[in-house]
N, C-alpha and C positions, 0 to 999 in steps of 0.2 A: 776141168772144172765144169760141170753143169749148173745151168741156169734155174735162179731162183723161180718157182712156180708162184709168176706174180698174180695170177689171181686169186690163188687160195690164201695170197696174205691180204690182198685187196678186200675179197667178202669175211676173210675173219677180222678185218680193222672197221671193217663195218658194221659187220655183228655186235662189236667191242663195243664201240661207241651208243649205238642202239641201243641196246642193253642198259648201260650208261644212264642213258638220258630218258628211258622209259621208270628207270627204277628210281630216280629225282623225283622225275613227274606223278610216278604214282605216289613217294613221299610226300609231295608237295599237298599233294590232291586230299588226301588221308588227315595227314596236321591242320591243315585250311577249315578243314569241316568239322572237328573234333571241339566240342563249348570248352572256353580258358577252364572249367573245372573240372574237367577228365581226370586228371590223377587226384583229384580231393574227393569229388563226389562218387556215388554208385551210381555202377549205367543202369539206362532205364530198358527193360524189357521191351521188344514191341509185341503191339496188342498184332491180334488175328487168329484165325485157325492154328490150334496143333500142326497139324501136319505143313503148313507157312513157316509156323516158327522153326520149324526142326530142319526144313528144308535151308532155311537161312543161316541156320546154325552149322548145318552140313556144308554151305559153303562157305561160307566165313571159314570154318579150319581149312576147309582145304586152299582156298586162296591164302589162308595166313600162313601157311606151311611153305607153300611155294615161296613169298616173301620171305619167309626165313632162310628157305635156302641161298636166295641171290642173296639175302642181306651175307651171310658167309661165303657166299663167293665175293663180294665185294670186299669183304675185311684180310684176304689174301693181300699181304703185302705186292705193291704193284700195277694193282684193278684198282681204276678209278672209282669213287663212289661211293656215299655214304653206309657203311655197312652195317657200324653199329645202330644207326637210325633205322636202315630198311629192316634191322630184325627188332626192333621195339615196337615197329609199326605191324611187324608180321605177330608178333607177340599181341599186343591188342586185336587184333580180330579171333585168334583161339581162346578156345576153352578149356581151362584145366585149375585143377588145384593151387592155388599160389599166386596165380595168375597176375592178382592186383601188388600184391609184396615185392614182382619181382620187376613189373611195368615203375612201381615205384624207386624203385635202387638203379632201375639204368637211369630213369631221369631226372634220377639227384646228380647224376655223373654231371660237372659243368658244361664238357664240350657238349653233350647231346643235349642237355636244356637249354645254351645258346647256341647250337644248329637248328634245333625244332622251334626256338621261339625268332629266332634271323626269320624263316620261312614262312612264319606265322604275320611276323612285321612285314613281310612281300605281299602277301595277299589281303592286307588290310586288318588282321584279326588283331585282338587283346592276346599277350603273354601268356604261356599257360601258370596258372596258380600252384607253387609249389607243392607238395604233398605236406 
């Protein structure tokens, strides 16, 4: 019988957790700042230069893509972690067709509109206003 290779379970139960509690946090961080009328109202542009705004739009997807992908790795039966929520949150930073229709139908869902609003009551905010 050879011996379990305790470090490579050590830095991967570490990673695990990591991961974990980075993708709460950036949850937490994302819902806390967002006005209770995100899913009633239309977002506001920001003002600046063209080439500002397009630059911020170019990261926004691409951070919101990355977010959707962990939020799907979280929703693997098993991995700790709110998964449905990380891809709602990955979901409002992109741009695409539909976008507001479909931000609206995940957070009619109950459990994700009492995780997002739990989160919201932790950092001192108002509930968000239902769609």
């Amino acid at each position: 019988m050879t011996s379990l290779p305790w470090k490579e379970i050590v830095l991967f139960a570490g990673a695990f957790v990591a991961g974990a509690a980075a993708s709460i946090a950036i949850i937490a961080i994302v819902l806390a700042r967002l006005p209770a009328s995100y899913f009633r109202a239309r977002p506001v542009v920001p003002d600046g230069s063209r080439t500002r705004r397009i630059a911020v739009v170019v990261l926004e997807n691409l951070l919101g893509y990355a977010v959707i992908a962990i939020g799907m790795a979280l929703s693997i039966p098993g991995v700790p972690g709110q998964g449905v929520l990380t891809m709602l949150v990955g979901l409002m930073l992109i741009s695409f067709p539909g976008k507001r229709r479909l931000e609206r139908f995940m957070i009619r869902r109950q459990n994700v509109a009492r995780a997002a609003n739990w989160i919201r009551r932790q950092a001192g905010k108002a509930p968000f206003e239902p769609p």
